[in-house]
DRENDO-1510 file (C-alpha; in Angstrom, 1 decimal, always signed):
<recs>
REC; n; res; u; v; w
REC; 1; UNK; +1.6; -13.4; -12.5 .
REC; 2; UNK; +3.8; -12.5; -9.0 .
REC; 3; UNK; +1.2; -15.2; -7.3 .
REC; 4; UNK; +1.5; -17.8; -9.8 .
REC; 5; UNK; +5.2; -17.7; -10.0 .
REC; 6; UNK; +6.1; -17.4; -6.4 .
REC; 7; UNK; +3.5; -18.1; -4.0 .
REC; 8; UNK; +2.8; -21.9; -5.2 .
REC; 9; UNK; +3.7; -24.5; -2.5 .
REC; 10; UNK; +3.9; -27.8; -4.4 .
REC; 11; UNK; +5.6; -29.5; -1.3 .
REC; 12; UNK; +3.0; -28.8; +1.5 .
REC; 13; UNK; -0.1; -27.6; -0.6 .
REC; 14; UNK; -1.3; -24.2; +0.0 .
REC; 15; UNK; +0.7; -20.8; -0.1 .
REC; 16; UNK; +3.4; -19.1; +0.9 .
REC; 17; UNK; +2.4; -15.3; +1.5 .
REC; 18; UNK; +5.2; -14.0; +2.7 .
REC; 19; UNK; +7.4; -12.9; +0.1 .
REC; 20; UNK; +10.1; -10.0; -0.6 .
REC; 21; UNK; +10.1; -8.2; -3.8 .
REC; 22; UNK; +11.9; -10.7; -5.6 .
REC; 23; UNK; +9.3; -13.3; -4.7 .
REC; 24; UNK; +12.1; -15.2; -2.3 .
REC; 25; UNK; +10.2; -16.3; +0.8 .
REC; 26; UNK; +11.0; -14.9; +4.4 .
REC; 27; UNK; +8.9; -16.8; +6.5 .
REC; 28; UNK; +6.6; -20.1; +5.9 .
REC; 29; UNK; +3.9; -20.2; +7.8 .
REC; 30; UNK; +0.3; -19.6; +6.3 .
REC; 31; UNK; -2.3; -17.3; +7.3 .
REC; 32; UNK; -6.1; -19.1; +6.8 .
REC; 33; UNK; -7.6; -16.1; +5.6 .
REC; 34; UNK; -5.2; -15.1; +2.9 .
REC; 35; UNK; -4.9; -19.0; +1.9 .
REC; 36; UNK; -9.0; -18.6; +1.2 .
REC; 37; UNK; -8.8; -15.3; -0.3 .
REC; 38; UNK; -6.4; -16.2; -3.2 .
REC; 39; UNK; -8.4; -20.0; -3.8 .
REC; 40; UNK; -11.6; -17.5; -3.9 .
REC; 41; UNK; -9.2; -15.2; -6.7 .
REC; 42; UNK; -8.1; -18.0; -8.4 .
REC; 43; UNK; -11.8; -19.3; -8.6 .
REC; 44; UNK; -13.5; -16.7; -9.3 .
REC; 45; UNK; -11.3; -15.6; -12.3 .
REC; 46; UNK; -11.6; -19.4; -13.5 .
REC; 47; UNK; -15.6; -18.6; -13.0 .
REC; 48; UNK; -15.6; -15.6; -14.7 .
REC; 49; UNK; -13.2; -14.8; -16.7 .
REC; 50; UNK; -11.4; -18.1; -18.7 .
REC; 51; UNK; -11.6; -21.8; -18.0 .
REC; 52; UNK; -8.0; -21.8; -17.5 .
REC; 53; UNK; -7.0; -25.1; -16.1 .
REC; 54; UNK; -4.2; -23.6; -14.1 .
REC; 55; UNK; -6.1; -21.6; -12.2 .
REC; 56; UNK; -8.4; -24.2; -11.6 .
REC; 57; UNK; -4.9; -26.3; -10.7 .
REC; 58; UNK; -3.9; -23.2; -8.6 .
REC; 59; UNK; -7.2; -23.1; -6.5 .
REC; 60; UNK; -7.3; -26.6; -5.6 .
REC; 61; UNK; -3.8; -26.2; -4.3 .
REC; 62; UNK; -5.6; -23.8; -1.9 .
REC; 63; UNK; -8.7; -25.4; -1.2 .
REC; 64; UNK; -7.6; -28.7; +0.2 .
REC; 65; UNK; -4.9; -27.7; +2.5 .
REC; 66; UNK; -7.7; -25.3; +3.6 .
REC; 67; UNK; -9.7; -28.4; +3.8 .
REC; 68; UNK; -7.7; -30.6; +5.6 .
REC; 69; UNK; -5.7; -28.3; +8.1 .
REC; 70; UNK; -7.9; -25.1; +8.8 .
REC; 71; UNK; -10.4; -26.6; +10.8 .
REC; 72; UNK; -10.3; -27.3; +14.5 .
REC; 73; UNK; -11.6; -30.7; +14.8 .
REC; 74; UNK; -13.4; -29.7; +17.8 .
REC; 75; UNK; -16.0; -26.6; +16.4 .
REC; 76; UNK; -15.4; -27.0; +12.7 .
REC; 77; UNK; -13.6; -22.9; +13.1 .
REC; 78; UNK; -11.0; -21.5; +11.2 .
REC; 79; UNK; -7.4; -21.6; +13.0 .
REC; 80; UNK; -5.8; -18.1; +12.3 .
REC; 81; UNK; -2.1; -19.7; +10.9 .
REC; 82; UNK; -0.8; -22.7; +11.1 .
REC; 83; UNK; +2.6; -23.7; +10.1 .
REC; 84; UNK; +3.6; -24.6; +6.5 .
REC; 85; UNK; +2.6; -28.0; +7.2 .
REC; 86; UNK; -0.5; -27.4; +8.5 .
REC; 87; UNK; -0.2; -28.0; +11.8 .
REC; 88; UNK; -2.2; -25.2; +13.4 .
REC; 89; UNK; +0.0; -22.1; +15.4 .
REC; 90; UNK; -2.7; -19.4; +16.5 .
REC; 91; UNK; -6.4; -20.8; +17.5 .
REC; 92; UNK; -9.4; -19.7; +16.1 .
REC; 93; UNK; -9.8; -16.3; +17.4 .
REC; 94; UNK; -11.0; -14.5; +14.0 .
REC; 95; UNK; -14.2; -14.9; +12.3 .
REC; 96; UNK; -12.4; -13.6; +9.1 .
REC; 97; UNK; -10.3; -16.8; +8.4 .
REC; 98; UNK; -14.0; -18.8; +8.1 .
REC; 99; UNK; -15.6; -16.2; +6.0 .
REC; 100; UNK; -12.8; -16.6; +3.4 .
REC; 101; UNK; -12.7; -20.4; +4.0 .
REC; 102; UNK; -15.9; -20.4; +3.0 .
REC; 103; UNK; -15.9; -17.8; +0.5 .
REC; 104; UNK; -13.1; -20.0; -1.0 .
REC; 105; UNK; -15.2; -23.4; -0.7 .
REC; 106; UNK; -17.9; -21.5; -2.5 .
REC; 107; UNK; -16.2; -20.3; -5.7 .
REC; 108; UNK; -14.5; -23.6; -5.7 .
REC; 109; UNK; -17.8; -25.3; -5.6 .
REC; 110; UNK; -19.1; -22.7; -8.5 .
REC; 111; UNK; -16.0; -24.1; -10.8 .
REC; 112; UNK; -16.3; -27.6; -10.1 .
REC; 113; UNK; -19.8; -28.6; -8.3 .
REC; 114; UNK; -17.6; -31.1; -5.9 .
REC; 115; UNK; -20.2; -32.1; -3.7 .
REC; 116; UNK; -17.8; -31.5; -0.2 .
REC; 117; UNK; -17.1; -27.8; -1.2 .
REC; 118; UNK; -20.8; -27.7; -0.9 .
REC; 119; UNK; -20.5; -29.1; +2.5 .
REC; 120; UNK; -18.0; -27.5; +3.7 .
REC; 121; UNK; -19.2; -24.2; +2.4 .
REC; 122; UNK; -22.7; -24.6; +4.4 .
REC; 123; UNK; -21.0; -25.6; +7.6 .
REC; 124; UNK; -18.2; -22.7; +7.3 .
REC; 125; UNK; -21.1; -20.1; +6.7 .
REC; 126; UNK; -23.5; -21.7; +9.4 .
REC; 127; UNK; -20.5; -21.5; +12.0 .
REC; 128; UNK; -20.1; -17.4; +10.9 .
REC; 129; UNK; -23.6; -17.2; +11.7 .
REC; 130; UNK; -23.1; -18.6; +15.0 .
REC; 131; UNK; -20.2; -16.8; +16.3 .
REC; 132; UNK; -20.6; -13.4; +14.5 .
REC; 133; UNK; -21.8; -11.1; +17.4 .
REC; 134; UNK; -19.2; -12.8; +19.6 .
REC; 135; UNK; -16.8; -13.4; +16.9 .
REC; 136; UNK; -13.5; -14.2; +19.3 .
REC; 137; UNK; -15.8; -16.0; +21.9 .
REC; 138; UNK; -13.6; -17.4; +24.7 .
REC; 139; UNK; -10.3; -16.2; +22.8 .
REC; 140; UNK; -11.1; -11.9; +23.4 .
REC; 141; UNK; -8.8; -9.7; +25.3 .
REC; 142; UNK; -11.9; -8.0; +26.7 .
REC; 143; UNK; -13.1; -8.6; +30.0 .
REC; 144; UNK; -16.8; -9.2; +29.8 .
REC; 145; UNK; -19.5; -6.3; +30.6 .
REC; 146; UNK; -17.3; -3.7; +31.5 .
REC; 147; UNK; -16.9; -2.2; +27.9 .
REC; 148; UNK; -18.8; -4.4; +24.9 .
REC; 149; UNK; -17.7; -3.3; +21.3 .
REC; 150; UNK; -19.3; -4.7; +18.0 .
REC; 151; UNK; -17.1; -3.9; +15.3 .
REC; 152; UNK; -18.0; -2.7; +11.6 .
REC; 153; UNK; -16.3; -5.4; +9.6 .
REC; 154; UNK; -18.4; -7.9; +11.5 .
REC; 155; UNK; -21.5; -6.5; +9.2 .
REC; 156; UNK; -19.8; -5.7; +6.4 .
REC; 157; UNK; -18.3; -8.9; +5.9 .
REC; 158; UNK; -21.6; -10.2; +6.0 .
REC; 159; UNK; -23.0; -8.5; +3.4 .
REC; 160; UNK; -20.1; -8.8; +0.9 .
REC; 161; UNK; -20.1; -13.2; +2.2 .
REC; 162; UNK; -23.9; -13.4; +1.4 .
REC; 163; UNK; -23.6; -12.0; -2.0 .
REC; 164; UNK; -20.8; -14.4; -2.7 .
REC; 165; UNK; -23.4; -17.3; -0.9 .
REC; 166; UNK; -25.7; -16.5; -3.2 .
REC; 167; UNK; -23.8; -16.2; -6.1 .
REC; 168; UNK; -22.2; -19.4; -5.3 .
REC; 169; UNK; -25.9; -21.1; -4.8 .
REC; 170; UNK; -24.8; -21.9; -1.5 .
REC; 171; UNK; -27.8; -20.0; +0.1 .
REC; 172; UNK; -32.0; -19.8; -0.6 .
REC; 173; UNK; -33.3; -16.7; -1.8 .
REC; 174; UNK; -35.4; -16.1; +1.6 .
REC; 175; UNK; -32.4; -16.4; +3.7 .
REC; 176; UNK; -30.1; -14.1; +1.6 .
REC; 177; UNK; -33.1; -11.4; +2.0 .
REC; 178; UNK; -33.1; -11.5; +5.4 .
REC; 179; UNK; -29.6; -11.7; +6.5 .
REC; 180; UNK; -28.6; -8.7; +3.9 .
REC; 181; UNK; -31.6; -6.6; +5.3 .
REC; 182; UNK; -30.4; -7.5; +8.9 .
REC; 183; UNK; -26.8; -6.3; +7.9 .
REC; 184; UNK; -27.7; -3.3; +6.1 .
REC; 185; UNK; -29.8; -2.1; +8.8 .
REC; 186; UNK; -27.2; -2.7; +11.8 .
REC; 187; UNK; -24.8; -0.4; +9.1 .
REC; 188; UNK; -26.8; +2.0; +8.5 .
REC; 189; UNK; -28.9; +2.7; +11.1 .
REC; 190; UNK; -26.5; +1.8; +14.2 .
REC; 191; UNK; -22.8; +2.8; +13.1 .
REC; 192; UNK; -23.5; +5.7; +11.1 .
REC; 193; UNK; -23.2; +8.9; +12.7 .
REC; 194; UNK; -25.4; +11.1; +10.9 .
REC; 195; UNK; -24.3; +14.4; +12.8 .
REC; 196; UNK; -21.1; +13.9; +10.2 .
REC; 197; UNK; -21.9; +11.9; +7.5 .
REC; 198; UNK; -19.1; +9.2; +9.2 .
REC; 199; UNK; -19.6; +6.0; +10.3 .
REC; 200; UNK; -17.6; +4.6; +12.9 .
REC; 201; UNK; -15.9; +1.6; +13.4 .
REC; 202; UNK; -16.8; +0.3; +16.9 .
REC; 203; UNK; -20.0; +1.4; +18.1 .
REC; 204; UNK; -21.7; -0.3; +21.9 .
REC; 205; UNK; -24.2; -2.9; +20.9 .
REC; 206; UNK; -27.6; -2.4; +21.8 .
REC; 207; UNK; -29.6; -5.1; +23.4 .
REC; 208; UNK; -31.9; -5.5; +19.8 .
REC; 209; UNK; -30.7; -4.2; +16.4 .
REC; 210; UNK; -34.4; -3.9; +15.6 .
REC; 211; UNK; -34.6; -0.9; +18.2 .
REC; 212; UNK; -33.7; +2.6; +17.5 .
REC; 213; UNK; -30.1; +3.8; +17.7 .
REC; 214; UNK; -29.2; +4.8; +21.3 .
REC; 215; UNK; -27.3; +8.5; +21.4 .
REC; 216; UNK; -24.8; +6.7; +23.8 .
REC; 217; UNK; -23.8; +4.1; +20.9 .
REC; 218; UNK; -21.1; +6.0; +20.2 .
REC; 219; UNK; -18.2; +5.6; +23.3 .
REC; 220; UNK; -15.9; +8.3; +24.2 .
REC; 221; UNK; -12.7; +6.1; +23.9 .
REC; 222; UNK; -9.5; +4.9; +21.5 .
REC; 223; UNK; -11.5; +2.7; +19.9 .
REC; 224; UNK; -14.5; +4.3; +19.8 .
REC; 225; UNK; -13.2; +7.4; +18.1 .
REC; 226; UNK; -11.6; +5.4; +15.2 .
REC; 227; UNK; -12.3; +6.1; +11.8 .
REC; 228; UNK; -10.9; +3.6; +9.4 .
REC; 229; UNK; -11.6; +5.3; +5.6 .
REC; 230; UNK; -10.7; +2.5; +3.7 .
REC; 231; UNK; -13.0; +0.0; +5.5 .
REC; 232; UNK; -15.8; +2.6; +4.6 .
REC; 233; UNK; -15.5; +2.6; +1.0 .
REC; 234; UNK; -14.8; -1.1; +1.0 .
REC; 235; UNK; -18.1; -1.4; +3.2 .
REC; 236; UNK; -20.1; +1.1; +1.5 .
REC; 237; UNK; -18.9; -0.7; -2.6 .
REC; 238; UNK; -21.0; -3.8; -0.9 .
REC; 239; UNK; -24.1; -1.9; +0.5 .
REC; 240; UNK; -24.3; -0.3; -2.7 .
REC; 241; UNK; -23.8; -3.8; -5.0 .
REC; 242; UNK; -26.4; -5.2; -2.0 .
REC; 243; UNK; -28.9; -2.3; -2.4 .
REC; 244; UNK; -28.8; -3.1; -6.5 .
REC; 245; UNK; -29.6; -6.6; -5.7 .
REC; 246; UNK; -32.6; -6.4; -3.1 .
REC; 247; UNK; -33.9; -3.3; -5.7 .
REC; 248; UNK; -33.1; -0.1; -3.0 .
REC; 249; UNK; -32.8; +3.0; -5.4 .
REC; 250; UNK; -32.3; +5.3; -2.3 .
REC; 251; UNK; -29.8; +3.3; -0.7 .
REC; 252; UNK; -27.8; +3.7; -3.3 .
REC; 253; UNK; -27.9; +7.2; -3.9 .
REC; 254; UNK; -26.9; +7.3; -0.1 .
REC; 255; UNK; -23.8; +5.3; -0.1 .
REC; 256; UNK; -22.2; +7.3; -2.8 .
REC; 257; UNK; -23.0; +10.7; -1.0 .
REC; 258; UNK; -21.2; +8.8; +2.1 .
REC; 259; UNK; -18.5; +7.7; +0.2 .
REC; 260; UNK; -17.7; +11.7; +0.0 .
REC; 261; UNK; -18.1; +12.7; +3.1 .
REC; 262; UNK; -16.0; +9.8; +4.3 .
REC; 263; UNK; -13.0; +10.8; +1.2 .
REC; 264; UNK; -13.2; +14.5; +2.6 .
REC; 265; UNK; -12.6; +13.4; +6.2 .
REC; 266; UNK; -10.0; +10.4; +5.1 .
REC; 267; UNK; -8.0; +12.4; +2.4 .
REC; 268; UNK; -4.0; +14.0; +3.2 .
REC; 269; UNK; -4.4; +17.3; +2.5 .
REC; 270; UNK; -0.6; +17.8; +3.1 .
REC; 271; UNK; +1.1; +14.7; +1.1 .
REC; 272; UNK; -2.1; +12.9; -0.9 .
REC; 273; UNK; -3.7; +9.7; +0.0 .
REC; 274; UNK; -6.0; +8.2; +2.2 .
REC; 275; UNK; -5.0; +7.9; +5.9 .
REC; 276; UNK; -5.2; +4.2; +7.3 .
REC; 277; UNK; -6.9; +5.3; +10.4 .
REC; 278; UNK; -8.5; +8.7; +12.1 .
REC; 279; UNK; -9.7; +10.0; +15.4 .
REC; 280; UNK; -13.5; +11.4; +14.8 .
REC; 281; UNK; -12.5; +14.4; +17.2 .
REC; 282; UNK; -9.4; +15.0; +15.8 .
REC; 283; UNK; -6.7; +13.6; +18.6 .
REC; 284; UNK; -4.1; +11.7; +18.1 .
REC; 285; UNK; -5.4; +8.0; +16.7 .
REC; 286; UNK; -4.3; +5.1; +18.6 .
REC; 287; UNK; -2.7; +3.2; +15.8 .
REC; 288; UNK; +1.0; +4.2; +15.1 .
REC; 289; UNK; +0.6; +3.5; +11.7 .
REC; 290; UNK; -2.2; +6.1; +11.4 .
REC; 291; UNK; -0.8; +7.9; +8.7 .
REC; 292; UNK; +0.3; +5.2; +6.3 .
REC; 293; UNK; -1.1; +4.8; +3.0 .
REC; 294; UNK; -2.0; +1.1; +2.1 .
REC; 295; UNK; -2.9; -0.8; -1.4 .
REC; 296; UNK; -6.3; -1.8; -0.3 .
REC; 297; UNK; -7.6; +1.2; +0.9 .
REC; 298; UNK; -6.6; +2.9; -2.3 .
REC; 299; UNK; -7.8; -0.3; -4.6 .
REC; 300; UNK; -11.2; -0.5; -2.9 .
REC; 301; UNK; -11.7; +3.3; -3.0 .
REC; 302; UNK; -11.3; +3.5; -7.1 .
REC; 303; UNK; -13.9; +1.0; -7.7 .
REC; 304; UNK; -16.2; +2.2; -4.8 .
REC; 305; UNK; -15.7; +5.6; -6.5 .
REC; 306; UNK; -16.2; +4.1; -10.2 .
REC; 307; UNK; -19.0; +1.7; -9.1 .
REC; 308; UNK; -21.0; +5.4; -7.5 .
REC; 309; UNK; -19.7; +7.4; -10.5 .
REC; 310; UNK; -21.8; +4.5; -12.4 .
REC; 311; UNK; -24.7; +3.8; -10.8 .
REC; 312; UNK; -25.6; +8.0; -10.6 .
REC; 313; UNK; -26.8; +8.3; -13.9 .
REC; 314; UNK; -30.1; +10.3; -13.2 .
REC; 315; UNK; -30.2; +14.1; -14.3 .
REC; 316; UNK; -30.7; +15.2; -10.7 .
REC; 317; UNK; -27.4; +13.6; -9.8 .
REC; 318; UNK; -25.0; +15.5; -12.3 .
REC; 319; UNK; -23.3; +17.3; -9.6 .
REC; 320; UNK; -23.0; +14.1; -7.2 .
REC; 321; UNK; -21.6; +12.0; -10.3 .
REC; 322; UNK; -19.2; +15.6; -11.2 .
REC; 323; UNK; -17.8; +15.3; -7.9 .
REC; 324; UNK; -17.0; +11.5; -7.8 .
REC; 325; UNK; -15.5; +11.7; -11.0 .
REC; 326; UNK; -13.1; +14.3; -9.8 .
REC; 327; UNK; -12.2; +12.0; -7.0 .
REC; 328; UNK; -11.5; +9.3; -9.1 .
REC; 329; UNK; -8.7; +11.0; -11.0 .
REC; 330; UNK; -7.3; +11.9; -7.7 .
REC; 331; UNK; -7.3; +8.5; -5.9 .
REC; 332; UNK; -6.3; +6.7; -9.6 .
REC; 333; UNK; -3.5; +9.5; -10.1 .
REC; 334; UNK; -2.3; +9.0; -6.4 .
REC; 335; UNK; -2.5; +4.8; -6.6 .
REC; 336; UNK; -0.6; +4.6; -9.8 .
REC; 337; UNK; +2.2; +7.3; -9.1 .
REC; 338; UNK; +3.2; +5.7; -6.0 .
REC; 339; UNK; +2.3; +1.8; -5.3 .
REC; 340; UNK; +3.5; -0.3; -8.8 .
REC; 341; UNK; +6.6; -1.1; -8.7 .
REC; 342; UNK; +8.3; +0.6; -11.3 .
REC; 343; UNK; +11.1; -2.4; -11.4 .
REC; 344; UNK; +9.0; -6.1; -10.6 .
REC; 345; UNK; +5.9; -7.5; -10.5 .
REC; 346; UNK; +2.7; -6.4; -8.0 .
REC; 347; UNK; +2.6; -3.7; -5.8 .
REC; 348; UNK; +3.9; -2.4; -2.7 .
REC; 349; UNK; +1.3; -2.9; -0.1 .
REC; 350; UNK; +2.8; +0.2; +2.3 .
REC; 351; UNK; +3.5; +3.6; +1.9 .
REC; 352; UNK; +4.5; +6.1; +5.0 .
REC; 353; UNK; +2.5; +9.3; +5.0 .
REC; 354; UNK; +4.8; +10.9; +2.4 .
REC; 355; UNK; +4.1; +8.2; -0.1 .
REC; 356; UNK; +7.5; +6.5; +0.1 .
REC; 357; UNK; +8.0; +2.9; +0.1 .
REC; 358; UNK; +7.5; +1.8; +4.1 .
REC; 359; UNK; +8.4; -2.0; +3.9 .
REC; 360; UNK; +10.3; -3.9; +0.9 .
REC; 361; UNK; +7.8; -7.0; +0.9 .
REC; 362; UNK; +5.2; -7.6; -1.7 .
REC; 363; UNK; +2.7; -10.2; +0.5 .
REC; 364; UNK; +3.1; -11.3; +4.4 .
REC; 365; UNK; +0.8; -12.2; +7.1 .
REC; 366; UNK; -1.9; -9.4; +6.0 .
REC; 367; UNK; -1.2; -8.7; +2.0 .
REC; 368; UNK; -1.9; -11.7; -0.3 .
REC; 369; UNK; -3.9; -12.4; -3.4 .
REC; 370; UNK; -6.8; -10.8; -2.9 .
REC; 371; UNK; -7.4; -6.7; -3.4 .
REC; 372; UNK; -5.6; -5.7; -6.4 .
REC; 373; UNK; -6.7; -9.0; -8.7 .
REC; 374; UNK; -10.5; -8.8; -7.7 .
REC; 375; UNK; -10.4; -4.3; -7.7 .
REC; 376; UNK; -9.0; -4.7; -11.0 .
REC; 377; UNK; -11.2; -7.0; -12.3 .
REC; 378; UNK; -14.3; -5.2; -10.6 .
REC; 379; UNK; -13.0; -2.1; -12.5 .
REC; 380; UNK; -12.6; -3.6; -15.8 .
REC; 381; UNK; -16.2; -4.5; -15.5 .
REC; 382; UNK; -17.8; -1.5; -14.8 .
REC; 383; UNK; -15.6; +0.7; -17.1 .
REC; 384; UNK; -17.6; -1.7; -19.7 .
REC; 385; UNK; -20.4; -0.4; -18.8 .
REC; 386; UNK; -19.4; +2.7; -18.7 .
REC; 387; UNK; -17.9; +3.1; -22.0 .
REC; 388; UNK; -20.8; +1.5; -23.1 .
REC; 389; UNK; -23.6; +4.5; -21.7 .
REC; 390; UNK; -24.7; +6.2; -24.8 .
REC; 391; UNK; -23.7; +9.9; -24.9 .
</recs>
């Protein structure tokens, strides 16, 4: 309801993200990712839930600003922002404003089989392909070969994108196989350090995936070191929904044992909450918002939790299913004392490490209409199923 009522831009298409509590705007311009992540909400919900011609309307607000003003003529990639307008501010230096363009042009092709979200979808997702293991290309900070990173959400993103390809029919079943394989294996295999049950979220990358992991993978620096819990239980919700789908029984089993190690590790012992960011080795992260608590870490960790909690049905796994039960309660009891606003619509999107309110805003250049729509639509799902397990 807070997105529908205040994020609409029926002047300039698109939508305005940056919102205070009220749902008064502070600052116009438009961030390509979050744009594509609340035409893929809007969508999807249309898809899924009710043929409700304003979404529908709401979405297609989205989708053809995206359309005409995300793409640099030049490459066919995804500016970062561009001004309310649409003319673009920050060039196309993340991958992560084309995987929700095209996860948008996907859902909107689902709800309406227009044969250019078709197009546009195939071309957005053939571009990620391209650019993925050099995602910022000529626009990275890094100087080249001194110190090469390959980051976690590169994968991940992957995996969750090809599942919403497929579901979209955007992709053939033999190139969905391979490319979730591929992912899962560079996850698994390459950033998970075994020796603690973590995985980390910038690892060296070796010359070919298909070789075994190299004991110098993992680089004795800032970034390096960093653990980032809530990318893990986001990432590991998708390996597990992946594993279902290609038919990998163990793999599933896995990720929800992961998923506790990584909530031991991740958890405030002292105030509650999942940090935003950890040092493996215990110094002093990086990050200065370290110890913050954020909506979508604690969103994707209840339905990584529930989703686990479901899929361990087996005898043999009472304890396992015991124990993500009890974290459930914790992460639910934690997520509903402190982010809704007791007052107003939505939720705060940042807590400091005591679990006050941090910043007044309720969306901005990183919190849109994305996490707590699709977590809480994820969840109503699979406490269907669950209340639906005979006793």
């Amino acid at each position: 309801k807070f997105w529908e009522s205040y994020s609409l831009d029926k002047e300039y298409g698109g939508f305005l993200t940056c919102l205070r509590a009220d749902g008064s705007i502070y600052d116009t311009d438009k961030f390509i990712w979050l744009q594509g992540r609340q035409v893929w909400t809007f969508s999807k919900f249309y898809n899924v839930i009710e043929k409700k011609q304003e979404w529908l309307d709401i979405a297609k607000l989205g989708v053809e600003f995206i359309r005409k003003f995300a793409h640099e003529p030049e490459t066919g990639y995804c500016y970062f922002s561009v001004t309310r307008e649409g003319l673009p501010l920050s060039q196309p230096h993340s991958i992560f404003s084309d995987c929700f363009a095209a996860m948008a042009y996907g859902q909107f092709y689902r709800a309406t089989s227009e044969s250019w979200a078709l197009e546009f979808a195939k071309k957005t997702f053939a571009n990620i392909e391209k650019r993925k293991f050099d995602p910022k290309g000529k626009y990275s900070k890094g100087v080249p070969g001194t110190r090469p990173l390959l980051s976690l959400a590169i994968p991940m993103i992957d995996v969750n994108l090809t599942l919403e390809m497929v579901e979209a029919g955007i992709v053939t079943e033999e190139e969905y196989k391979t490319r979730l394989l591929t992912n899962i294996k560079i996850i698994m295999t390459h950033f998970l350090d075994e020796k603690n049950g973590l995985f980390r979220e910038n690892i060296a990358p070796p010359a070919n995936f298909e070789d075994a992991p190299s004991p110098n993978r993992f680089i004795d620096c800032f970034e390096g070191r960093v653990i980032n819990p809530g990318h893990v239980l986001e990432c590991l919700w998708f390996i597990m929904s992946a594993a279902k789908f290609i038919q990998d029984e163990s793999l599933v089993e896995q990720c929800a044992r992961l998923m506790l190690s990584t909530l031991e590790f991740g958890w405030d012992q002292q105030f509650g909450g999942i940090f935003y960011f950890l040092d493996i080795d215990g110094n002093p992260p990086q990050q200065l918002e370290w110890d913050q608590k954020l909506w979508w870490v604690h969103v994707e960790a209840m339905y990584a939790v529930a989703l686990a909690f479901f899929e361990m049905s087996k005898p043999e796994q009472c304890e396992l299913r015991e124990k993500l039960a009890q974290w459930y309660f914790k992460i639910h009891q934690y997520s509903w004392d402190h982010f809704p606003d007791k007052e107003g619509l939505e939720w705060w999107g940042y807590l400091n490490r005591e679990g006050k309110v941090l910043l007044t805003l309720k969306g901005g250049k990183w919190k849109g209409c994305f996490h707590i729509p699709r977590q809480f639509y994820l969840l109503s799902q699979i406490f269907t199923k669950i209340a639906n397990i005979p006793n």
